[in-house]
C-alpha positions as CSV (number, residue, x, y, z in Angstrom):
1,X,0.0,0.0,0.0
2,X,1.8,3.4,-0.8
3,X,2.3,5.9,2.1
4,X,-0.3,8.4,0.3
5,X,-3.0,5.6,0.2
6,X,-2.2,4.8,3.7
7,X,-2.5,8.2,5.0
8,X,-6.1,8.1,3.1
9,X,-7.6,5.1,4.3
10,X,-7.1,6.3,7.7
11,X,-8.5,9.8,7.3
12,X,-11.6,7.8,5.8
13,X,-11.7,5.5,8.4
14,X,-11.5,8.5,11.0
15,X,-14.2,10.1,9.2
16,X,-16.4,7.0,9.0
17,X,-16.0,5.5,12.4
18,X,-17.1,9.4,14.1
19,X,-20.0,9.5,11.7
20,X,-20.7,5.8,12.4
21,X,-20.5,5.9,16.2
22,X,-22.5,9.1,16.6
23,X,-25.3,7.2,14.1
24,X,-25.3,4.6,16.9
25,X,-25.4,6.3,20.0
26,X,-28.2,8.3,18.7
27,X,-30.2,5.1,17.9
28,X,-29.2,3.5,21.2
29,X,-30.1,6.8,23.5
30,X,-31.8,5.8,26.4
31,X,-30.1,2.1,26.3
32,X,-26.8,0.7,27.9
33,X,-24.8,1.1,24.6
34,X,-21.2,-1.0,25.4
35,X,-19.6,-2.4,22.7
36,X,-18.5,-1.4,19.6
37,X,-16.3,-2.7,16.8
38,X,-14.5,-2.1,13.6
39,X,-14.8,-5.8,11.8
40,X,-13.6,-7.7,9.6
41,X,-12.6,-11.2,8.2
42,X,-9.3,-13.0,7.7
43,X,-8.7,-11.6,4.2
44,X,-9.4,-8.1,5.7
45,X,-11.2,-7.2,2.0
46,X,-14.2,-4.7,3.8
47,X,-14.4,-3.1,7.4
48,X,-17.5,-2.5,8.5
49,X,-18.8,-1.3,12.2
50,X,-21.3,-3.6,14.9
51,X,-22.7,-2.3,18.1
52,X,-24.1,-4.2,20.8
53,X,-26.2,-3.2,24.0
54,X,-26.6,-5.1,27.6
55,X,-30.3,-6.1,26.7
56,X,-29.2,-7.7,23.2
57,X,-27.3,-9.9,25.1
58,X,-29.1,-13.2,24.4
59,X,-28.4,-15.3,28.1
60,X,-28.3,-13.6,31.7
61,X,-25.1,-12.7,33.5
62,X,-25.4,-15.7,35.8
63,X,-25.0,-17.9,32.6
64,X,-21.3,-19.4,31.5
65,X,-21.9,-18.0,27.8
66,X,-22.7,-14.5,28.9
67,X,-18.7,-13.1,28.6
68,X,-18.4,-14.8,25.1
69,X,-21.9,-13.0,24.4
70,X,-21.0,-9.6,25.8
71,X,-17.1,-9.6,24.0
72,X,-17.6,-11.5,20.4
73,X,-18.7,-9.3,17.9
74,X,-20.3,-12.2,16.3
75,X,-22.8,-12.2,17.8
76,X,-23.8,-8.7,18.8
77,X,-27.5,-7.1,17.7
78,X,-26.7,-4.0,15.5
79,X,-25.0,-4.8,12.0
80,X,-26.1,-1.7,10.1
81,X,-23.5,0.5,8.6
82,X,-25.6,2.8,7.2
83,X,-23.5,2.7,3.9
84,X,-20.7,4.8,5.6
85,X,-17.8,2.5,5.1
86,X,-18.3,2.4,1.2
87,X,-15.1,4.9,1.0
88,X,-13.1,3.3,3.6
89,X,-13.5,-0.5,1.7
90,X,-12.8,1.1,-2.0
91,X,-9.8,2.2,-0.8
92,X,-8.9,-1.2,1.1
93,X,-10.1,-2.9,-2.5
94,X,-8.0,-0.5,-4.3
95,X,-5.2,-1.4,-2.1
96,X,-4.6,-4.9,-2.8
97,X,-5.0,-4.2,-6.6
98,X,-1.5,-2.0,-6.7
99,X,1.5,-3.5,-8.2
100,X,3.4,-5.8,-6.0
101,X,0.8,-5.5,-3.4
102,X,1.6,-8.3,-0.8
103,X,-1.4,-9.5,1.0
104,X,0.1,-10.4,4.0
105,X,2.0,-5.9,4.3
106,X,-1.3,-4.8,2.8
107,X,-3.5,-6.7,5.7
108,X,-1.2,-5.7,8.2
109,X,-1.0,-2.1,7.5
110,X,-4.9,-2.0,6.8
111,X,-5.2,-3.5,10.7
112,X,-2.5,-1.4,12.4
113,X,-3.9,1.9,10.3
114,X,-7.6,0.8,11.9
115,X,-5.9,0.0,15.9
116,X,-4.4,3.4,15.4
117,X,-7.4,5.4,14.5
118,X,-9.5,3.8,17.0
119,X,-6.7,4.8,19.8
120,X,-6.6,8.2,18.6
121,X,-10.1,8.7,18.9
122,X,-10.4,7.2,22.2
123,X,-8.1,10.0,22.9
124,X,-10.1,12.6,21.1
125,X,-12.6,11.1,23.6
126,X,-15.0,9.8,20.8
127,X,-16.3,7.0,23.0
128,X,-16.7,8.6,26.4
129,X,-14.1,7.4,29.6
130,X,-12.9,4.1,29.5
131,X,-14.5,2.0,32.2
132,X,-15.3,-1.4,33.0
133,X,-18.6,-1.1,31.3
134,X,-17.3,0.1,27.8
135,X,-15.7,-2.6,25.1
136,X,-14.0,-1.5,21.7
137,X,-12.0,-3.8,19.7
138,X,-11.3,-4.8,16.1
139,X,-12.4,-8.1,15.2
140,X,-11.3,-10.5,12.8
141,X,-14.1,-13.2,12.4
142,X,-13.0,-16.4,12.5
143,X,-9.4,-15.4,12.8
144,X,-6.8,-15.7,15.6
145,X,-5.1,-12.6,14.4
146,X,-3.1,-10.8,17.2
147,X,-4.6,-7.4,16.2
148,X,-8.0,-8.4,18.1
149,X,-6.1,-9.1,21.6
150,X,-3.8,-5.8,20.6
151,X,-6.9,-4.0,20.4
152,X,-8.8,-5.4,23.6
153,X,-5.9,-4.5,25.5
154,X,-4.9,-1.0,24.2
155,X,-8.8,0.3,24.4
156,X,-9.9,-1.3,27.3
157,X,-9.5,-1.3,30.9
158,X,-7.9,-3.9,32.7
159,X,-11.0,-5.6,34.0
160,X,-12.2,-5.7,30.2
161,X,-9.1,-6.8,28.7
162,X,-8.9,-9.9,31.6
163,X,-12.4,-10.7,31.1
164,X,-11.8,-10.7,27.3
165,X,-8.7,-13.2,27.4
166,X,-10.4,-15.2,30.0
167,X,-12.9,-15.9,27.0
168,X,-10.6,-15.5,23.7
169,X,-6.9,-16.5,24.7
């Protein structure tokens, strides 16, 4: 991926993520909105956004599958995008179409671009103060991919992050 597309996809993604998230908490006022994700899958060809909230959570916290509930992506209620990633994923396509594009650079700098963003607006303070009750990550379905624990730990609190490898590592 060349430096200027780099430096693209991440003002996009910046752009889409605060448009994204403010879409969300709008749609979620009034309700215990905790999670929120930038995911993907293994091949990293689209990023899209999910959201969850305490009452999609399909078991109670008493039951053994609640923490894989509340922390997998997977499985979390709100899936719409709203179309807002459609820059951010023609610039990830256009990416891996460059000459001598190596999947393995072009994945890696598409993840790290994405961690890097998400830190910067959790310092811009995007997604409120980081507490035990908030969860960010990126996820990469069906993946072991070391940017997902990277993630849990750098935009999480401690608590979250031990609860999340508890489930995940």
């Amino acid at each position: 991926m060349s430096e200027e597309l780099f430096k693209e996809l991440k003002k996009e993604l910046k752009l889409a993520i605060v448009k994204h998230y403010k879409e969300i908490e709008e749609m979620f006022r009034g309700k215990d909105f905790y999670g929120y994700a930038l995911y993907t899958s293994d091949d990293v060809s689209s990023i899209v956004a999910v959201a969850n909230t305490s009452d999609s959570i399909p078991v109670d916290v008493s039951d053994e599958m609640y923490i894989y509930y509340r922390y997998s992506p997977d499985e979390w209620s709100q899936w719409d995008d709203f179309e807002i990633f459609d820059t951010v994923n023609k610039i990830i396509e256009e990416s891996y179409c460059l000459p001598n594009a190596e999947f393995s650079r072009v994945k890696s700098k598409i993840l790290s671009s994405s961690l890097e963003t998400m830190m910067e607006l959790q310092r811009e303070g995007l997604f409120g103060v980081k507490s035990d009750e908030k969860y960010l990550i990126i996820w990469v379905s069906d993946s072991d991919d070391s940017i997902m624990e990277i993630s849990a730990k750098e935009l999480n609190t401690s608590k979250v992050y031990e609860d999340y490898t508890e489930e995940f590592e």
